[in-house]
BAGUTI-265795 format. One record per atom (N, C-alpha, C, CB): residue number from 1; x, z, y. Coordinates in Angstrom, 1 decimal. Glycine has a CB too. Example, Ala and Ser with C-alpha at 12.3 -4.5 7.8 and 13.67 -1.06 7.14 Angstrom:
1  13.2  7.8  -5.7 $
1  12.3  7.8  -4.5 $
1  13.2  7.8  -3.3 $
1  11.3  9.0  -4.5 $
2  12.8  7.1  -2.2 $
2  13.7  7.1  -1.1 $
2  12.9  7.9  0.0 $
2  14.1  5.7  -0.6 $
END
This chain:
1  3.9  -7.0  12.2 $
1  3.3  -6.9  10.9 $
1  2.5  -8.1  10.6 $
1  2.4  -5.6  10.8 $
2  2.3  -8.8  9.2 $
2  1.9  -10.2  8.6 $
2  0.5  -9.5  8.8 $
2  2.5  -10.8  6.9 $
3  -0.3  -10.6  8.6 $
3  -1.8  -10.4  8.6 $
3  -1.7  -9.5  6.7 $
3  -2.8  -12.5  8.8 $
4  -1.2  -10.2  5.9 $
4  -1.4  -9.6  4.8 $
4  -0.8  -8.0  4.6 $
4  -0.9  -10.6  3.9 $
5  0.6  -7.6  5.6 $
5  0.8  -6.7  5.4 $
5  0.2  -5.5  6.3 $
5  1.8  -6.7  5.3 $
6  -0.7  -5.9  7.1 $
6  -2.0  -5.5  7.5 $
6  -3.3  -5.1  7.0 $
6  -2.3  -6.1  7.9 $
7  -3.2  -5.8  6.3 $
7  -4.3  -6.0  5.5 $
7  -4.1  -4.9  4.3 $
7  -4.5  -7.7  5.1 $
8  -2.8  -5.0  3.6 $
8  -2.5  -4.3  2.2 $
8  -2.1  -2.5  3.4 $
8  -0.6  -5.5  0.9 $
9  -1.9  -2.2  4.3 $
9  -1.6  -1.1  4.7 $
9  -3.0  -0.4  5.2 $
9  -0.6  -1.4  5.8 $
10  -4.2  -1.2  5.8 $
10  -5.2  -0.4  5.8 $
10  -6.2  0.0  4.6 $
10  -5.8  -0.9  6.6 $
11  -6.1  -0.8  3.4 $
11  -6.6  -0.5  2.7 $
11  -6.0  0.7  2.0 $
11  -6.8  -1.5  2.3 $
12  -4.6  0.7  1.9 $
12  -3.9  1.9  1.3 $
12  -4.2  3.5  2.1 $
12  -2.1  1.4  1.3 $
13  -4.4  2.6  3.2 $
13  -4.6  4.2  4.5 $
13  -6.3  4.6  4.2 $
13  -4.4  3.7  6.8 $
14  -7.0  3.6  4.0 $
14  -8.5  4.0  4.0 $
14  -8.9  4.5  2.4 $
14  -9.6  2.7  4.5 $
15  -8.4  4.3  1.5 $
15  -8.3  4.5  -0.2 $
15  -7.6  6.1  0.3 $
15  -7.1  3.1  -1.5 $
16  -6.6  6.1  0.5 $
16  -6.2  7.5  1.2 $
16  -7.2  8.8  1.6 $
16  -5.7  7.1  2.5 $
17  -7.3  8.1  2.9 $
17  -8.6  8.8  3.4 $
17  -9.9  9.0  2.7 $
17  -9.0  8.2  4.5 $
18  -10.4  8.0  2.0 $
18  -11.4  8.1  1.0 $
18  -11.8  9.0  0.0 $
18  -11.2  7.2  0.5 $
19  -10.3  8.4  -0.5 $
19  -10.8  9.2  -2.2 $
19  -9.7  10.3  -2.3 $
19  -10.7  7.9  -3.9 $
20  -8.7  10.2  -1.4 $
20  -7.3  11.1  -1.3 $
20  -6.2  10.9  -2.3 $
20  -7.5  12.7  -1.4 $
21  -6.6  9.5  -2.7 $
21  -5.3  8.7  -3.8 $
21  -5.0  7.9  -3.5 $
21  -5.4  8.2  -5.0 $
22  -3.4  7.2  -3.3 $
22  -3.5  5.8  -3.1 $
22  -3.8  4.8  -4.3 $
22  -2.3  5.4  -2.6 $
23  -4.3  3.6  -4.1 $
23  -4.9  2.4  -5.0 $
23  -2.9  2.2  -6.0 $
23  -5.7  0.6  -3.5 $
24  -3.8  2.0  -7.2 $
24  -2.6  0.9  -7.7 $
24  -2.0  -0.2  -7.3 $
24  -2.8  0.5  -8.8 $
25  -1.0  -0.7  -7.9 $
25  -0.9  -2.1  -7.1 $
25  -1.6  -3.2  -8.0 $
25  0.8  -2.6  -6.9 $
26  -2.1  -2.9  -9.2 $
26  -3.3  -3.9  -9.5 $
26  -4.5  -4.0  -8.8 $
26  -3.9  -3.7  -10.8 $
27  -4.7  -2.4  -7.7 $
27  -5.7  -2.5  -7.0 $
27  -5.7  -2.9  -5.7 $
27  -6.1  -1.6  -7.0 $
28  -4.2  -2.8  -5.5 $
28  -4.4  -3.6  -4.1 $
28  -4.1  -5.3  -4.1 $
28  -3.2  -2.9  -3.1 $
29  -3.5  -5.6  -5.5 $
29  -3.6  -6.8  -5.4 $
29  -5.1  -7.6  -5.5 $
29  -2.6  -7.0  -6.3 $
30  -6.0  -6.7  -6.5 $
30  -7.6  -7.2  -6.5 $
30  -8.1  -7.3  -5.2 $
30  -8.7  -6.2  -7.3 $
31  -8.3  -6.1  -4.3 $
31  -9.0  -5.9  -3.2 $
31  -8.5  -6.7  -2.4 $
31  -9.0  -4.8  -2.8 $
32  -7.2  -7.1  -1.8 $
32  -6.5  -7.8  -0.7 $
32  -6.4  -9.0  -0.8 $
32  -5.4  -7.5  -0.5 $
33  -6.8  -9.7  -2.4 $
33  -7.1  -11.4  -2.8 $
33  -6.1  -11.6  -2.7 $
33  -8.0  -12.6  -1.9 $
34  -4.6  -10.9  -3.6 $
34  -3.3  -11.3  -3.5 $
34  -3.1  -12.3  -4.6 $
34  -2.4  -10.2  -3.4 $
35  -2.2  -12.8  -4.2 $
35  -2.2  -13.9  -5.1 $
35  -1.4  -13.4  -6.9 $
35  -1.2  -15.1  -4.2 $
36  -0.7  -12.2  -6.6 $
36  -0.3  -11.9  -7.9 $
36  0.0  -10.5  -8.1 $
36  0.7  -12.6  -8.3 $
37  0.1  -9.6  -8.4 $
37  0.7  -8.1  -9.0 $
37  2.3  -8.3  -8.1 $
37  0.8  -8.1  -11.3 $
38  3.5  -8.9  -8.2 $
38  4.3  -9.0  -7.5 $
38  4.4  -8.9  -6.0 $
38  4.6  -9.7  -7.8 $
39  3.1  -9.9  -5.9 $
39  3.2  -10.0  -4.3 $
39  2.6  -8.7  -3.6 $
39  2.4  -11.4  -3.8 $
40  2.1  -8.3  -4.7 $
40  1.4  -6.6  -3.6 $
40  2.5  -5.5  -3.6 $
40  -0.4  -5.6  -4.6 $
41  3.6  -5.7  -4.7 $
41  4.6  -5.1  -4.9 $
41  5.7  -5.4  -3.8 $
41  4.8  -5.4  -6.1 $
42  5.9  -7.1  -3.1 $
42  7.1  -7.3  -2.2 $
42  6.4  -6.5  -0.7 $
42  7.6  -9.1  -2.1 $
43  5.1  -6.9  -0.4 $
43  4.1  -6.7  0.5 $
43  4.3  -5.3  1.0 $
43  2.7  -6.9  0.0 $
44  4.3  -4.1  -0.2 $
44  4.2  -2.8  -0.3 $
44  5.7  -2.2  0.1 $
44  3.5  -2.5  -1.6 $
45  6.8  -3.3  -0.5 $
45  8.2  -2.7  -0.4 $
45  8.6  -3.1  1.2 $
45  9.4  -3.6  -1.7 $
46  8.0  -4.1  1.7 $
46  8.3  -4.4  2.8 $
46  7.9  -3.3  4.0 $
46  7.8  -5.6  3.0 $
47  6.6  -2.3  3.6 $
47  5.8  -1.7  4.2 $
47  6.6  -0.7  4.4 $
47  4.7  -1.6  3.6 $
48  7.3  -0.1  3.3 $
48  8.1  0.6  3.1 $
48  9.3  1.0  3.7 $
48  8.1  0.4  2.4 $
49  10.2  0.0  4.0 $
49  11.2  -1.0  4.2 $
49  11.0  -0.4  6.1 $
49  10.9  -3.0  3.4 $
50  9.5  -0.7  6.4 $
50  9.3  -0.9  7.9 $
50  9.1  0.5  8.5 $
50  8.0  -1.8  8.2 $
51  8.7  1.7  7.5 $
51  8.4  2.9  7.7 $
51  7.1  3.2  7.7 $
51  9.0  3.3  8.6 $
52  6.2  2.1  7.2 $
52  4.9  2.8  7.3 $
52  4.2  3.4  6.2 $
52  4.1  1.9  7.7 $
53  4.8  3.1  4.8 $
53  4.5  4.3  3.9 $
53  6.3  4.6  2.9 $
53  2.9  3.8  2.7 $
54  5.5  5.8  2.2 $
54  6.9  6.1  1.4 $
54  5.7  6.1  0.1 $
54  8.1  7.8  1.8 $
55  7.4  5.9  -0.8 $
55  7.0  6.6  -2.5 $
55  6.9  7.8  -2.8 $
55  7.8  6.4  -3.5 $
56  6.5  8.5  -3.3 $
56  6.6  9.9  -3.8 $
56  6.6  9.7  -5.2 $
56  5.4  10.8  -3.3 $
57  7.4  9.9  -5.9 $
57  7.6  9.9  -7.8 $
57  7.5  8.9  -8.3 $
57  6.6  10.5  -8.8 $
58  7.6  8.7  -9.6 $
58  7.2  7.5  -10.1 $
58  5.9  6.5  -10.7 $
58  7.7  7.5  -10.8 $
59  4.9  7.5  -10.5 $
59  3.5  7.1  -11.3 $
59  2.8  5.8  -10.3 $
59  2.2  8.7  -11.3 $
60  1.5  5.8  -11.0 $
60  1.2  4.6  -10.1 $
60  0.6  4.7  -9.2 $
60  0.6  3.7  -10.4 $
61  0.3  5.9  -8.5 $
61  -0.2  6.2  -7.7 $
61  0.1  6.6  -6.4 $
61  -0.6  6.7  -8.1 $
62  1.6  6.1  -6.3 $
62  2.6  7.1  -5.8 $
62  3.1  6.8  -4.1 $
62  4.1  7.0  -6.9 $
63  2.0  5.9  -3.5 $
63  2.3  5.8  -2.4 $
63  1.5  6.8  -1.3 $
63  2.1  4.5  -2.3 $
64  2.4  6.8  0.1 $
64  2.1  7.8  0.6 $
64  1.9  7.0  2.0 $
64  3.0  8.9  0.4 $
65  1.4  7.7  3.0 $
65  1.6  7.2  4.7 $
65  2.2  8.3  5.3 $
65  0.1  6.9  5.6 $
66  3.2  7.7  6.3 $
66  4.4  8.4  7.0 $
66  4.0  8.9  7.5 $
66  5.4  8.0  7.6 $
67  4.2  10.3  8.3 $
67  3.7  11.2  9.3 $
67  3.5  10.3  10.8 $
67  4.7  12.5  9.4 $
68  4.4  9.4  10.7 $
68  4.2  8.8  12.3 $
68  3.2  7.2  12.4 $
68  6.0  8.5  13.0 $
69  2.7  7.4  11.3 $
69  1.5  6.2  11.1 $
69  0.7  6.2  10.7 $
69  1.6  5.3  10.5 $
70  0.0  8.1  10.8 $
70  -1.1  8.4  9.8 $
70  -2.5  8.6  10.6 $
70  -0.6  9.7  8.9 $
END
């Protein structure tokens, strides 16, 4: 895993745990000092891609953490 997709996976796990929503991807691009709205989007697909979260629906809220990374 990239330092950044590190970085964009704990924050999605602790917003999780936190507030019991995942962050937007405007929010994870603010918090994670990403360089654009896309890049928290390739970051997040890759994450995805790796098995460490899924989508659930379409809203913006809609990310999840896999049972075997939680």
């Amino acid at each position: 895993m990239t330092p950044h997709q590190m970085e964009v996976y704990e924050y999605v796990r602790s917003m999780i745990g936190e507030e019991g929503i995942s962050p937007t991807y405007n929010e994870i691009h603010t918090m994670c000092d990403l360089s654009s709205v896309s890049q928290a989007y390739k970051i997040v697909d890759s994450l995805i891609k790796k098995g460490y979260l899924m989508k659930e629906g379409h809203g913006s809220r809609q990310l999840l953490l896999t049972v075997e990374h939680e």
